[in-house]
DSSP file (Angstrom, degrees, kcal/mol; ACC not computed):
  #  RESIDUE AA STRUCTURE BP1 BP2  ACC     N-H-->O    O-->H-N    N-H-->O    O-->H-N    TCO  KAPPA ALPHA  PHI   PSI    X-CA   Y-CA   Z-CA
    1    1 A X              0   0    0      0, 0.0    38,-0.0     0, 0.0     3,-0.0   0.000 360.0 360.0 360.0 132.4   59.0  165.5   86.9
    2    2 A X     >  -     0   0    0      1,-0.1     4,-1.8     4,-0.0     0, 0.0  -0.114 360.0 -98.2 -88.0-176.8   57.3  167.0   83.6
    3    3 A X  H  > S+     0   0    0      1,-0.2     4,-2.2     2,-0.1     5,-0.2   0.992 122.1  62.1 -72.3 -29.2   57.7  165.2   80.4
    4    4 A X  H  4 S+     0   0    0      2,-0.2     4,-0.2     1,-0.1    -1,-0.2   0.837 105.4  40.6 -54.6 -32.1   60.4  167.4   79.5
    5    5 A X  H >> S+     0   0    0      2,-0.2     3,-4.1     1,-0.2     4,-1.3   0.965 111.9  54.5 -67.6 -68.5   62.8  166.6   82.4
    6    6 A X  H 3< S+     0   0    0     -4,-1.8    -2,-0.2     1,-0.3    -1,-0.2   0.662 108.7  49.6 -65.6 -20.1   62.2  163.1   82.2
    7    7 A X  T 3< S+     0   0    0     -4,-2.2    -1,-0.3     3,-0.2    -2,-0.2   0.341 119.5  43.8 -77.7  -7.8   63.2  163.2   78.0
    8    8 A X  T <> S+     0   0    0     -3,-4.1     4,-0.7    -4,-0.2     5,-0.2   0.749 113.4  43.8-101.5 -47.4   66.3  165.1   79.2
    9    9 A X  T  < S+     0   0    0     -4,-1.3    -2,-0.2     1,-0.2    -3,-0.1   0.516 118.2  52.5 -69.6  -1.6   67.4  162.8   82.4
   10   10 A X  T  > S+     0   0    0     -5,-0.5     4,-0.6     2,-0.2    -1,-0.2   0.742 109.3  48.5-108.0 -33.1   66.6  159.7   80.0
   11   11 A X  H  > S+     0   0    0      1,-0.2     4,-1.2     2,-0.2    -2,-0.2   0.694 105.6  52.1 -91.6 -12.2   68.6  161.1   77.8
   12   12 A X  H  < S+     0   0    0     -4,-0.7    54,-0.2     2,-0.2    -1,-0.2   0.661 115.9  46.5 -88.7 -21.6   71.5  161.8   80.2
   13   13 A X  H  4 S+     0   0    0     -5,-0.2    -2,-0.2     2,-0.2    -1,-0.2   0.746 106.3  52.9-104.1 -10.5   71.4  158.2   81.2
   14   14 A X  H  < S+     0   0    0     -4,-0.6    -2,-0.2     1,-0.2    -1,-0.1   0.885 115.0  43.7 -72.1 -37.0   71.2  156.7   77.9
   15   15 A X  S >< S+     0   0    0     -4,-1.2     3,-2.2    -5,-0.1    -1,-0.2   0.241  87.7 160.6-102.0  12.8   74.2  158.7   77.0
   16   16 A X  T 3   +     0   0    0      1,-0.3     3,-0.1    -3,-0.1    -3,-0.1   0.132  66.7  22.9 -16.7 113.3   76.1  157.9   80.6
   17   17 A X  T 3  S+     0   0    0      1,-0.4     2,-0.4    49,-0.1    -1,-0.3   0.612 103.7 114.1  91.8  -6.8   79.9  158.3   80.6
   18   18 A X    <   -     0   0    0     -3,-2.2     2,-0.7    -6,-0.2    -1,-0.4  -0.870  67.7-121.6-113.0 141.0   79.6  160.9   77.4
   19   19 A X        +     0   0    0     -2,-0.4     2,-0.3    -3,-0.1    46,-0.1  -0.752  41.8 168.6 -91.5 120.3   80.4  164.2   77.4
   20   20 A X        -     0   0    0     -2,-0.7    44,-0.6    44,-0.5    -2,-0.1  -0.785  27.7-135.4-134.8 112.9   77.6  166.5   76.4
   21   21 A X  B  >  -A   63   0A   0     -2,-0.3     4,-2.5    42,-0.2     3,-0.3   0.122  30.5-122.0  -9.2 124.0   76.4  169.8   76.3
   22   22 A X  H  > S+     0   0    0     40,-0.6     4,-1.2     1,-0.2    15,-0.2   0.670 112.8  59.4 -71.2   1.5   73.3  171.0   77.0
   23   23 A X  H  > S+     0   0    0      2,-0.2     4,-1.3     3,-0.1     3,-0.3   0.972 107.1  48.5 -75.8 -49.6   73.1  172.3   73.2
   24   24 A X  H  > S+     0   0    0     -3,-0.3     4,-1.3     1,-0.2    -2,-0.2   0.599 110.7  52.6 -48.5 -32.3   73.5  168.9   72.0
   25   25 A X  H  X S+     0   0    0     -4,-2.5     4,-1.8     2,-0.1    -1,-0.2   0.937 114.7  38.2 -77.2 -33.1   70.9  167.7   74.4
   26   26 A X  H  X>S+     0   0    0     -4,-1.2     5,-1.3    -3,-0.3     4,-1.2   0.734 114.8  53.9 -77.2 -29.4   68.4  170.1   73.4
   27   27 A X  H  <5S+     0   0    0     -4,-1.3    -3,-0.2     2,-0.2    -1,-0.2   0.887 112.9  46.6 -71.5 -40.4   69.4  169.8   69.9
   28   28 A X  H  <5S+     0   0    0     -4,-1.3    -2,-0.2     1,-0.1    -1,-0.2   0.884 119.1  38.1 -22.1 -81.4   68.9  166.0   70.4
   29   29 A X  H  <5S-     0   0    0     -4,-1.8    -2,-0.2   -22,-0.0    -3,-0.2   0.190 107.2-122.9 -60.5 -22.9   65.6  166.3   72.0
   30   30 A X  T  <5S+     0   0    0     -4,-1.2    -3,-0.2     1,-0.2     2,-0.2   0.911  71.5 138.7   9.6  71.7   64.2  169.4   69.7
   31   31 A X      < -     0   0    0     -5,-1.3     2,-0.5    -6,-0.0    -1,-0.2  -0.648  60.4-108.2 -74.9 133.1   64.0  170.8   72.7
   32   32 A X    >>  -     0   0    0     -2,-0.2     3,-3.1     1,-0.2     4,-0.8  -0.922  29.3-111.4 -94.5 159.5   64.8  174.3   73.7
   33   33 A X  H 3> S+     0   0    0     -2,-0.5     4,-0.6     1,-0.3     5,-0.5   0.880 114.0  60.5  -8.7 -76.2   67.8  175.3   75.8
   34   34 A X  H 34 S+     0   0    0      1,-0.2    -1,-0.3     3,-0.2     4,-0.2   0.743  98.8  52.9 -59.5  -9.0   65.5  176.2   78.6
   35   35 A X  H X> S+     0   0    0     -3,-3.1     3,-1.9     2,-0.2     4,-1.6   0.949 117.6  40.8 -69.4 -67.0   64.0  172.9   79.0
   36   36 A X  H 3X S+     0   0    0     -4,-0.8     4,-1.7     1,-0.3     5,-0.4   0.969 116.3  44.8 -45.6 -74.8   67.3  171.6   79.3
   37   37 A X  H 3< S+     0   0    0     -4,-0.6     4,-0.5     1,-0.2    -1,-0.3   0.689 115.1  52.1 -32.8 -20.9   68.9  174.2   81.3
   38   38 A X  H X> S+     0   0    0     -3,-1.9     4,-2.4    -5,-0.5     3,-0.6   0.938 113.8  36.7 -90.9 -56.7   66.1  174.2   83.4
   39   39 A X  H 3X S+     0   0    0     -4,-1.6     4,-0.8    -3,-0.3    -2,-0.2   0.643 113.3  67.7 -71.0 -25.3   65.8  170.3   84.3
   40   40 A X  H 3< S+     0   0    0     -4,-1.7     4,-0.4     2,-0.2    -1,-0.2   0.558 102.7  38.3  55.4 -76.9   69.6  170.6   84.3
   41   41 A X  H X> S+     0   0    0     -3,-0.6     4,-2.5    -4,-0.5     3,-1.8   0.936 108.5  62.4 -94.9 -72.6   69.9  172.8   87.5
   42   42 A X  H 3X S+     0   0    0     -4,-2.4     4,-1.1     1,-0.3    -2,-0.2   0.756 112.9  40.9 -27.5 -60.7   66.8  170.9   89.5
   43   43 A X  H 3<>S+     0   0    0     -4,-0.8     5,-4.3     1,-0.2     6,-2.1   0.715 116.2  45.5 -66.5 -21.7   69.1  167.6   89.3
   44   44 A X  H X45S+     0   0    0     -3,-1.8     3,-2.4    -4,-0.4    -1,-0.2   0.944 111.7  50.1 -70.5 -35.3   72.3  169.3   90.0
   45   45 A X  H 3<5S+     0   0    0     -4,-2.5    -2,-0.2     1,-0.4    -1,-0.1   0.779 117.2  48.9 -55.9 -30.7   70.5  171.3   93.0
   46   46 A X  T 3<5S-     0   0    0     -4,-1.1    -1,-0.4    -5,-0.3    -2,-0.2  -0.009 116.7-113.2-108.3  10.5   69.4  167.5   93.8
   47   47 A X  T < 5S+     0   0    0     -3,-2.4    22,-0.2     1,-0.1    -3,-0.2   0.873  90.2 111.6  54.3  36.9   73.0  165.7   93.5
   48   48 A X  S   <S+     0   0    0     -5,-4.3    19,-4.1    21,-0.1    22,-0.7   0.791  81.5  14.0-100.3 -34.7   71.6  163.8   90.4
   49   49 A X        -     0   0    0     -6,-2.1     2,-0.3    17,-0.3    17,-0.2  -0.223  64.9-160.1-135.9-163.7   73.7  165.5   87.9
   50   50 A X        -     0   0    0     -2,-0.1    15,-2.0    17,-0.1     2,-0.3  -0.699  12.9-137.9 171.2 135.1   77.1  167.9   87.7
   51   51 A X  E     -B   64   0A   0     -2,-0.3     2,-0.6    13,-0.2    13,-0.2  -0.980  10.5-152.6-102.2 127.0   78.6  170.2   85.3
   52   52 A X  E     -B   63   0A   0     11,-2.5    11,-1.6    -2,-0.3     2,-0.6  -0.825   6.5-147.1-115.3 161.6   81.9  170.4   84.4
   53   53 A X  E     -B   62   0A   0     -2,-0.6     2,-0.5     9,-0.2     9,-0.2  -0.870  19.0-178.9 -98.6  91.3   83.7  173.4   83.1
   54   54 A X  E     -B   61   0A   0      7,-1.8     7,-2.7    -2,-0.6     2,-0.3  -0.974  20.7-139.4 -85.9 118.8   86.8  172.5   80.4
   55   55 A X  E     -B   60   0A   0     -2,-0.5     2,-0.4     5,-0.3     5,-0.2  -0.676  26.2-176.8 -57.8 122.0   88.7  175.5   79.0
   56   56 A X  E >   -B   59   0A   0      3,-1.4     3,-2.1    -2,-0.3     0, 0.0  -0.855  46.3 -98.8 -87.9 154.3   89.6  175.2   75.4
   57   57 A X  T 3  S+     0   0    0     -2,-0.4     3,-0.1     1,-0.3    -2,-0.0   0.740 127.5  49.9 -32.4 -34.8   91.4  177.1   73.1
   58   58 A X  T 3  S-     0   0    0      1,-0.3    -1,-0.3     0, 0.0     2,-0.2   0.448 126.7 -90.8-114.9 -24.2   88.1  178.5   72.0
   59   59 A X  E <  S- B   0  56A   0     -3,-2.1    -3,-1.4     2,-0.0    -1,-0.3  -0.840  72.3 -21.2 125.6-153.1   86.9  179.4   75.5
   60   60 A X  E     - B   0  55A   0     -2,-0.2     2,-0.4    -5,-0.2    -5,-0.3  -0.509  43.6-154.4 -85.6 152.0   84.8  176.9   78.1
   61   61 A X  E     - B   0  54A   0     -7,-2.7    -7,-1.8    -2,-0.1     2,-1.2  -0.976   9.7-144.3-119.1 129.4   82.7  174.1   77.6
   62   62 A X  E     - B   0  53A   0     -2,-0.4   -40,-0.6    -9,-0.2     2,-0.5  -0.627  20.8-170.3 -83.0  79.0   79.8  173.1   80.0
   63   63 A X  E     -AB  21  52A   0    -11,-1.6   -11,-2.5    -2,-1.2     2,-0.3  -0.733   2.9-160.2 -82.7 114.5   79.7  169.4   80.1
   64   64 A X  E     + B   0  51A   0    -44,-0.6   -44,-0.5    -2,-0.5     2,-0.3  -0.592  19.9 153.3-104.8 133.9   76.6  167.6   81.9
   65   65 A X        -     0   0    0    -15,-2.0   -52,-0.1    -2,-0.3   -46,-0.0  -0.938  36.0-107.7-158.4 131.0   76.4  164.2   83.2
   66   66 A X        -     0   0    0     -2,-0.3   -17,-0.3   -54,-0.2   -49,-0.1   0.085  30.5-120.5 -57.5 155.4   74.6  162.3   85.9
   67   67 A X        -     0   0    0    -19,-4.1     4,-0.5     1,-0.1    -1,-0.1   0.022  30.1 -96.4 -69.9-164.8   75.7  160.9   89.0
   68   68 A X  S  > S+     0   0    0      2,-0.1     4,-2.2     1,-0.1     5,-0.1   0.944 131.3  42.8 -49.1 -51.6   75.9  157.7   90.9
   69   69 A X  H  > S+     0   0    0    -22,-0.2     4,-1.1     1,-0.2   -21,-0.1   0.758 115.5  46.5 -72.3 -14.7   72.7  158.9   92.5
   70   70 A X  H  4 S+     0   0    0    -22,-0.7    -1,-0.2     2,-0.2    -2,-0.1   0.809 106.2  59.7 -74.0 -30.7   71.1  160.1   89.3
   71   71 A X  H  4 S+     0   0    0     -4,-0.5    -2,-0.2     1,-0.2    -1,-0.1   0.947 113.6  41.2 -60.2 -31.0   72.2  156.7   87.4
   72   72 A X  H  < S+     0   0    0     -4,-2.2     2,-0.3   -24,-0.1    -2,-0.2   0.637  89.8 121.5 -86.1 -24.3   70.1  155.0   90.0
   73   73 A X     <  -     0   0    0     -4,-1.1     2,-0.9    -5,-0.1    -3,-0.1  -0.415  53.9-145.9 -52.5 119.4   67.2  157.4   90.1
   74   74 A X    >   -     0   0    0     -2,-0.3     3,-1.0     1,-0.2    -1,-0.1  -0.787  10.0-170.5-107.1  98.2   63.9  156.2   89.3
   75   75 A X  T 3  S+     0   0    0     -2,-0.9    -1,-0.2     1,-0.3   -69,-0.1   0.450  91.6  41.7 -68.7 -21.8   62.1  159.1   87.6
   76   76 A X  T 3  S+     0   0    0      2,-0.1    -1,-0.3   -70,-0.0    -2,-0.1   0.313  83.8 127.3-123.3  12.9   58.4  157.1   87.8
   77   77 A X  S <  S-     0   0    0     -3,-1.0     2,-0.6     1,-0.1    -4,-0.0  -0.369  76.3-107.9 -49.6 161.0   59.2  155.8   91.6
   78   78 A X        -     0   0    0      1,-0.0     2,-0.2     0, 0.0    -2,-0.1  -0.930  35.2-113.9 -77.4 135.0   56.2  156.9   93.3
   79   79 A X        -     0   0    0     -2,-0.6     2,-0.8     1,-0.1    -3,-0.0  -0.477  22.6-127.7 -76.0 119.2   57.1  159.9   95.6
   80   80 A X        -     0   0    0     -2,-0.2     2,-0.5     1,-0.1    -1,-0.1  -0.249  29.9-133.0 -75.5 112.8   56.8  159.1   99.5
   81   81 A X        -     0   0    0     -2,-0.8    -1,-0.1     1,-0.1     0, 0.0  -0.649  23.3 -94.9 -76.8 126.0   54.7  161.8  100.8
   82   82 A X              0   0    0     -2,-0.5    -1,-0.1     1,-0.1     0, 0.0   0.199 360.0 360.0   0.5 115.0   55.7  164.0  104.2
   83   83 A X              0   0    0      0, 0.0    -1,-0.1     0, 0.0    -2,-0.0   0.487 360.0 360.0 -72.0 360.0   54.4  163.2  107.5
């Protein structure tokens, strides 16, 4: 995980149970949008994370928030290498 994921998933876990935007994360972070978006999609692809889609008057909003398995993922575990 580069430092940029792990300042985005740290931040998604600090902020647990809130709805946020990946503009507000990046915005957060002074970051850009493609660091989020990027580290974003690897943990959804991975069951760490999910976005959900709410319609508003104003049109949709993409809110991202970790799972179970993402609250519980330990970003500095060492990684079991393949037999």
């Amino acid at each position: 995980m580069t430092d940029g994921s792990k300042m985005v998933f740290n931040f998604l876990k600090t902020h647990y149970g809130t709805k946020v935007t990946a503009q507000e994360v990046a915005k957060e972070l002074d970051v850009k949008i493609a660091v989020v978006t990027g580290c974003v999609n690897a943990l959804v692809k991975k069951g760490r994370a999910v976005r959900d889609v709410v319609t508003t008057e104003t049109g949709e909003m993409k809110y991202i928030s970790l799972t179970e398995e993402g609250l519980n993922f330990d970003p500095d575990a060492p990684v079991a290498k393949a037999e």
